[in-house]
N, C-alpha and C positions, 0 to 999 in steps of 0.2 A: 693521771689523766683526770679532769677535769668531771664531773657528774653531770650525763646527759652528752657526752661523746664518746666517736666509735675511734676516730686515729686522726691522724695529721695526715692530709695530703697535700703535695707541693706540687700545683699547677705550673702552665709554661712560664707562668713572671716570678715563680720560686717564692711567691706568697705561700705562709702557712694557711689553709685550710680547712676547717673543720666540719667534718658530718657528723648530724648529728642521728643518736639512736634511735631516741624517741623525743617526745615534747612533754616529757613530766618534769617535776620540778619545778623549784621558787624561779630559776631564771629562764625560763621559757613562758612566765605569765603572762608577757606582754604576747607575744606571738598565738599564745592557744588564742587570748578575747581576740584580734584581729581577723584568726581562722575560724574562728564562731560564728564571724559575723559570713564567713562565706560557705555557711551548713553545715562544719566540722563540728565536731560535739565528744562528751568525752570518750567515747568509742573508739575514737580512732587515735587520740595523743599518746597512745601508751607503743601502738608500731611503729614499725622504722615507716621513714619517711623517705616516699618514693618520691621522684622527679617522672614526668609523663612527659616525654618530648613530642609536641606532634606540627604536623606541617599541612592540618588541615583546611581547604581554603574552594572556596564555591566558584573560585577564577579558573582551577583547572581539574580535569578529569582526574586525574591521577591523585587527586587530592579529595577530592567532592564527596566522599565516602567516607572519610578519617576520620570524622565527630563520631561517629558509630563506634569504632575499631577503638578509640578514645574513650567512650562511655563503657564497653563493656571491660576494657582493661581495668580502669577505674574501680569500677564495679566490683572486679574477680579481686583487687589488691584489698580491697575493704575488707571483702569476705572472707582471704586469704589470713587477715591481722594487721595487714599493712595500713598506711595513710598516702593514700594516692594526689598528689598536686598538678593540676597540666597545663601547661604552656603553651605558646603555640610560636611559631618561627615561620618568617616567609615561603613561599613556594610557587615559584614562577615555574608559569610553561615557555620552555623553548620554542616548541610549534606558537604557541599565541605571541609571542615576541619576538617574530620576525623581522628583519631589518631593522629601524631605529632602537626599540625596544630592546635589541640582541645586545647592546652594548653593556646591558645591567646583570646579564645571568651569570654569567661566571664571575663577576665581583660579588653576586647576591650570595656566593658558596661562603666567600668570606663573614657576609654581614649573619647564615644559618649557623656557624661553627660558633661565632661571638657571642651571639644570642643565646643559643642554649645551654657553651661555657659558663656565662654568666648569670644567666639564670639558676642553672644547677648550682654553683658557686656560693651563692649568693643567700638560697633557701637553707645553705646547709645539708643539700642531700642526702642520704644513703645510698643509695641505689638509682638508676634511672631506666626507663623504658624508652627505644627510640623508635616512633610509630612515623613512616616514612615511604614516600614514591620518590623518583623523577630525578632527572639528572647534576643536579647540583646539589637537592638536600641531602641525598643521601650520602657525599662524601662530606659534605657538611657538619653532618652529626658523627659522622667518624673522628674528623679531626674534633669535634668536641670532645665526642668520648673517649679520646687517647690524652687529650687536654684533663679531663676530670679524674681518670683512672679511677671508678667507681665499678661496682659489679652492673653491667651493661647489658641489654637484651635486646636487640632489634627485630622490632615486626613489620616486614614489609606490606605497602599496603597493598600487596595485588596487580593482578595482570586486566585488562579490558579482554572479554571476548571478542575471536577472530570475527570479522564482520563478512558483509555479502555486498553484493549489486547484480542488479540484471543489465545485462548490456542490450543490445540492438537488435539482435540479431537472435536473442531467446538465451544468450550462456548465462550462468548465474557461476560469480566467480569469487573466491574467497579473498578477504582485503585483511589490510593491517596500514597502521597510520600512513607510512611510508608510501603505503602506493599511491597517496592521492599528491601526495608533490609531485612524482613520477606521472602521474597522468595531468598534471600539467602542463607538462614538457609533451605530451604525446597531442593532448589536444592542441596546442600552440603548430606543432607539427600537422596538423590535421589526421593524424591516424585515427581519433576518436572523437565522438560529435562533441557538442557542449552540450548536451543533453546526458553524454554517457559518463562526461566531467564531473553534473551534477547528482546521478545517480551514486557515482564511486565517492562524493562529499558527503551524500548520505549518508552510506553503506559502512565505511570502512569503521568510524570510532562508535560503536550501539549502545555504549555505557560507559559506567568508570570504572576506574582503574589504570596502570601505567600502559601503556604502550604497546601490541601486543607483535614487538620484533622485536629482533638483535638490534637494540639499539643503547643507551649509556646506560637508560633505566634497567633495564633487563638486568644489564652487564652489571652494572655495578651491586644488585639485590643478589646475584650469584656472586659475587665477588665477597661480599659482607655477608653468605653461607658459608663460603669458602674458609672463610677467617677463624668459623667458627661459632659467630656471634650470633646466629640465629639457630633456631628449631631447626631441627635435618627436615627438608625440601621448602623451605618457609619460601623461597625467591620465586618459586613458578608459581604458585598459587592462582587460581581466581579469584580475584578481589569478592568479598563476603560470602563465598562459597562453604560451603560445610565444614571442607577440609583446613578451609580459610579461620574460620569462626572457633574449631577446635585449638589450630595453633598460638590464635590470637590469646582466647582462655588457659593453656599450658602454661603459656610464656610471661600471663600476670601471676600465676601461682608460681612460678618458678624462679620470679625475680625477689619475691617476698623471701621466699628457701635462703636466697643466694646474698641478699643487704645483710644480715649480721658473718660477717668474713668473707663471704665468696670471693673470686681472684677479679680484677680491675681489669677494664677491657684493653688496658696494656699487655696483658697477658697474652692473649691473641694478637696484634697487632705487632708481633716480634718480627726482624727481620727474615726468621724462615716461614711464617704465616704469610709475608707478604708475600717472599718467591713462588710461594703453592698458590695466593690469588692469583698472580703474573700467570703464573703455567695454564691452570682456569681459564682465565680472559682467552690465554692463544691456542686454548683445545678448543673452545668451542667460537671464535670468530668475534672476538665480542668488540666493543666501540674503541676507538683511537684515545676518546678521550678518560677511558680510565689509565692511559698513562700519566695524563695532568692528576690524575685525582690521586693515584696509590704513591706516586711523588713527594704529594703534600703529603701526603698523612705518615710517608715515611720521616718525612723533615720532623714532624711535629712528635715522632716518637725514639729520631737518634738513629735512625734502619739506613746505613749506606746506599741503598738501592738505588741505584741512578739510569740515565737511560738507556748507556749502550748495553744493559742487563736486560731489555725488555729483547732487546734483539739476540743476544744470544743466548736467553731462555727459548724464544722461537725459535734458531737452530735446531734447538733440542728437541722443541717438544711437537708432536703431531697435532693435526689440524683433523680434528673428531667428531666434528658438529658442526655443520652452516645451516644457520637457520634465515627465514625470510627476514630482508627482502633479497639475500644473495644465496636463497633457494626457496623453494616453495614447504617447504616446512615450517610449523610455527611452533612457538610457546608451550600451546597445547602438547603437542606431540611429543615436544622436549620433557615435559613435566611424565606424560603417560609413559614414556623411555627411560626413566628414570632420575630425571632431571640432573641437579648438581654432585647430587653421591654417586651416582654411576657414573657418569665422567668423571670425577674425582678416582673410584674405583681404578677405573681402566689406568686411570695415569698411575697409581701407586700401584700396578700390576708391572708396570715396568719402571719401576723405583724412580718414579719425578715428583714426588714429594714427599716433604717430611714429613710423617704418617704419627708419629709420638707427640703429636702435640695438643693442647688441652682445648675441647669444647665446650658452648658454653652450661651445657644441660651435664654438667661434670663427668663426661663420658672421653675416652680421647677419640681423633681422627679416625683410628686406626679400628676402633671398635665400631665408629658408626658406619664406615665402609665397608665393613667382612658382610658376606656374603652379594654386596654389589656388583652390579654387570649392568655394560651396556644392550642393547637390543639389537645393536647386529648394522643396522639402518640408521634411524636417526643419530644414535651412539655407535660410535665406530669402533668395531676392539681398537687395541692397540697394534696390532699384527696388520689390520687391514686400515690405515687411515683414510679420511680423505687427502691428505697432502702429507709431506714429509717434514713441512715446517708450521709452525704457525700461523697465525690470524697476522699479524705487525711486523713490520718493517721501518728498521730505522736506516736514513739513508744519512750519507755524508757527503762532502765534497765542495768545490768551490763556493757556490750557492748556497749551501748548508753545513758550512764549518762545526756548527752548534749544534747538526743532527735536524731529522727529518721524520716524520713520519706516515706513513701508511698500509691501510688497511691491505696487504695482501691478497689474503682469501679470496676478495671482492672485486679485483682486479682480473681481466678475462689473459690471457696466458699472450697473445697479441701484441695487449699492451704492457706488457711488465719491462720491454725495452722499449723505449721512443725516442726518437730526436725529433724536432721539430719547429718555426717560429713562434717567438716569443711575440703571445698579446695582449701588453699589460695595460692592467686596470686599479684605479688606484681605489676601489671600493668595491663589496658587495652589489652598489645597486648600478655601479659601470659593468662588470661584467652580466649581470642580470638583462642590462639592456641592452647588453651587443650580444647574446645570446638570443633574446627575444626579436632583434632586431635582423636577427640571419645575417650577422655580420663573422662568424664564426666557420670553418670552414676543416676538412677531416685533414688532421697531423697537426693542427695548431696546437699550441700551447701556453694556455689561460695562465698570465701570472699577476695574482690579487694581489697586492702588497697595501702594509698600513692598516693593518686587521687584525695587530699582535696584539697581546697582555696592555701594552702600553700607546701602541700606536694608533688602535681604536676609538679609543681605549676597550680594552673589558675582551679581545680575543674574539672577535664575531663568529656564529658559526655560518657557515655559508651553505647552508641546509639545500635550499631550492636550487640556487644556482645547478650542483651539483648533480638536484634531481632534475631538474632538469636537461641539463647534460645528456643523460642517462636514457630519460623521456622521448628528445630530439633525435635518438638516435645515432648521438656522436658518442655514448661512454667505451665505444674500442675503436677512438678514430683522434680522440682529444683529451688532451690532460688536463690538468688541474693544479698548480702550485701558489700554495700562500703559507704568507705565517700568522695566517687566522686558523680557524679550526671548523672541522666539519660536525654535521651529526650522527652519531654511533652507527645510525642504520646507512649511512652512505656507502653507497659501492661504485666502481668506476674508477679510473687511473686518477684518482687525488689525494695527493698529496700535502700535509699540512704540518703543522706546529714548525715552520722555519723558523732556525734560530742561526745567529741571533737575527731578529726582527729586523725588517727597515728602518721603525723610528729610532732605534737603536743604533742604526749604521751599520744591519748586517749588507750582504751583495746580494739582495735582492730589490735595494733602493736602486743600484747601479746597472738594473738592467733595462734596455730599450726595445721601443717594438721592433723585432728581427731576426733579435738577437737569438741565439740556435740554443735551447736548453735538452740538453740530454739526459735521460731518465734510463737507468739499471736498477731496476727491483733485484732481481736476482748477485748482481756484486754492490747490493747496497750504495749506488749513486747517484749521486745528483748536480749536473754541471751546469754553468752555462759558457760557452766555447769562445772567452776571450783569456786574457793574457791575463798575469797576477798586477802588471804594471797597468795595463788598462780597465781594470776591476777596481785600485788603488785610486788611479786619476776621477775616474768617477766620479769615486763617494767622497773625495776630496771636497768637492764642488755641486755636491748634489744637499738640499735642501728642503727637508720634508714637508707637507702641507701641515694645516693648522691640524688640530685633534679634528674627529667629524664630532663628538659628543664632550660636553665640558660641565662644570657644573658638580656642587656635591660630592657625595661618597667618589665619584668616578675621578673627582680631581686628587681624592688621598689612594684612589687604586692604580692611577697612571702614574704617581709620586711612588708607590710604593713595590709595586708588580716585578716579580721577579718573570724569568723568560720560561720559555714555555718547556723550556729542557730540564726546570728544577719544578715546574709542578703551574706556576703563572699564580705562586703565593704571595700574601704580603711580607714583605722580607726586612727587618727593622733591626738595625745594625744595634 
């Protein structure tokens, strides 16, 4: 081997790869004088050479903090011996790219993974740090770092403090993001003034940090604890809190440890890592759309994991934790409870996960959970759940050959059977208006179509609609079906990821306003009440409208986008 490399790695295009140890030596001249010119000096060329992933950006809260979290890593890896580089990778907010703008975030997951692949790649890495909030970076940099298979550390950036408002009437009432879409829907309804509208626009986000509900963010910062890849409790944190500031400084000493051999965050990302993330997500209620995301990153590392597994891991596993907005519980309480190792705990008390497997502070599962226990309350043993299945629900049926999914938990007992008319709308801002419009009425049945991976393009979520929904006072009177996707924190009979899609020619192009769709949560189905020969004639003769968004990256993500049942990745033969 070669002077001034650690090993060959074979990324996903089976390029050899090399990291490098340090930057001494005659062939690393060129690179030290270029690093000179950006402060590095000889201090630092003699350590391995960190990659510093970070996703921070002054657009959104959940990011707005990072440069900090950034500097002091930086900092700890100098002092450590290492040579700290950082990067930075996009970071949209879902709440700020509502409607038009929606069409870019989950293609943006693709352009965060590219980016810091290649970047890492590209510097020669050792090691990388991945400093991350919010719902797309963070599976983002997972599928990078199952791409670079490097020793990997992720530091999440934090949660937002639960928020307040006073209402009208003197309550002063705790908020989190989610409720102020839902008070949308309330004041449209008139239950609350515009005055208590704007009090709760105040109140609810008070700072940065991610999110502070069961929504992707959450879900997925426990999911990538889950795996292993983080500090034990690193995912609830409060964003720059003490306990925050500690992990942050552990995590850059610990990644310097672990660049000369430590194991590649393939390592974790093994197909039984992922079924203890899957089990995770449906103990504690967590977003629809880490089924898109643990898909990809399964594809990206060989893990058979497919969808109808997300369903009969629910089966199995109990439903342990509902946190707001589909209870009054939050973040907070969850982290004080124990956060992700005490649920974790509870499930390996009744053997739901593989317990032998390696985390990243060289310790295994099995040792960071002894002595864990939930609190009784927030953490449900396992003797006493809240439900007997999980958080998701994968449905099937005419309508949904391809599979279906939703959130359970969040669905009120009412509605888990519905039949009802179908009225469909061929966009987010059509049913948004016949919503607002009080054209909506109790037992209908909302069907968005043209909102998939490709039909959108980019898989919209349909965040408000839903909250609103919710808000209006229809969420146990009206459904929801599309093959776009919702937001993590969405609750209510909705129904999302149909596959296959419309623009695709699944039978959800072929259905008309009227038409009777039946809904079985409980036997996993999804119909709509005509014949297989007039479902066929149909979409014979049925003719999708043009894309709504066209243009750039989006025209190689609608050419490229697989369906929402393999993860809604770019798929290149």
């Amino acid at each position: 081997m070669a002077r001034g490399t650690l090993r060959a790695e074979h990324g996903i295009s089976g390029g050899l790869i090399i990291a490098k140890r340090n930057l001494l030596g005659f062939e690393h001249t060129y690179a030290r004088s270029l690093y000179r010119a950006c402060g590095y000096g000889d201090g630092h060329f003699a350590g391995p050479l960190i990659g510093v992933v970070n996703s921070h950006s002054t657009a959104t809260p959940g990011h707005a903090h990072l440069s900090r979290v950034g500097r002091r890593v930086c900092e700890t890896i100098d002092a450590a011996g290492g040579m700290a580089i950082e990067f930075n990778v996009p970071a949209p907010c879902d709440g700020i790219a509502q409607g038009a703008g929606m069409h870019y975030i989950l293609p943006m997951r693709e352009i965060v993974a590219a980016g810091a692949e290649m970047a890492l790649k590209a510097h020669g890495c050792q090691a990388a740090v991945m400093i991350c909030s919010c719902d797309k970076i963070e599976p983002g940099m997972l599928m990078a770092a199952a791409r670079c298979d490097l020793p990997t550390i992720f530091i999440p950036g934090g949660t937002m403090p639960v928020g307040a408002a006073r209402l009208d009437d003197g309550e002063q009432v705790p908020l989190v993001a989610s409720d102020v879409k839902e008070a949308m829907g309330r004041c449209a309804r008139g239950e609350i003034s515009a005055r208590e509208l704007e009090a709760i626009e105040r109140g609810a986000c008070r700072s940065y940090g991610a999110c502070n509900m069961m929504g992707t963010a959450l879900t997925m910062a426990c999911l990538i604890e889950a795996l292993g890849l983080t500090l034990p409790g690193a995912a609830t944190l409060a964003a720059l809190s003490d306990e925050h500031l500690d992990v942050i400084e552990q995590s850059a000493r610990l990644i310097v440890a672990l660049a000369d051999g430590g194991p590649g965050a393939r390592s974790f990302c093994t197909h039984e890592g992922l079924r203890n993330a899957v089990r995770v997500g449906l103990a504690m209620g967590g977003s629809t759309n880490m089924v898109l995301h643990l898909l990809a990153l399964a594809a990206e590392v060989g893990s058979p994991l497919c969808l109808d597994d997300f369903d009969a891991l629910s089966r199995q596993t109990p439903l342990l934790s509902r946190l707001k907005p589909a209870s009054e519980r939050t973040v907070e309480d969850f982290h004080r409870a124990g956060g992700v190792r005490a649920l974790m705990a509870e499930l390996a008390r009744g053997q739901l996960l593989s317990a032998d497997l390696p985390v990243v502070d060289r310790e295994t599962l099995k040792s960071r959970l002894a002595g864990r226990h939930g609190d009784g309350e927030v953490i449900r043993p396992l003797t006493d759940p809240l439900s007997p299945e999980g958080g998701l629900a994968v449905l099937r049926g005419n309508l949904a050959p391809g599979g279906a999914v939703v959130k359970q938990s969040a669905v009120a007992e009412a509605m888990r059977r519905h039949s009802g008319p179908a009225r469909v709308c061929e966009s987010e801002e059509q049913v948004r208006d016949r919503l607002l419009g009080k054209a909506v009425v109790a037992g209908d049945v909302l069907c968005i179509r043209h909102e998939g991976p490709r039909g959108g393009p980019g898989m919209r979520e349909l965040s408000i609609p839903a909250a609103l929904l919710v808000g209006m006072g229809l969420g146990e009177s009206v459904a929801m079906v599309t093959d776009g996707r919702y937001s993590g924190a969405t609750r209510g009979p909705c129904i999302g990821h149909v596959c296959p899609e419309a623009a695709a020619g699944g039978p959800l192009a072929a259905v008309r306003e009227g038409d009777t769709i039946c809904i079985d949560i409980p036997s996993r189905e999804l119909n709509v009440d005509l014949t297989e020969r007039e479902l066929a004639h149909r979409l014979a003769s049925y003719e999708p409208p043009p894309p709504k968004a066209s243009g750039g990256f989006l025209d190689i993500y609608r050419a490229l986008a697989g369906g929402a049942d393999t993860g809604a990745r770019l798929e290149v033969s």
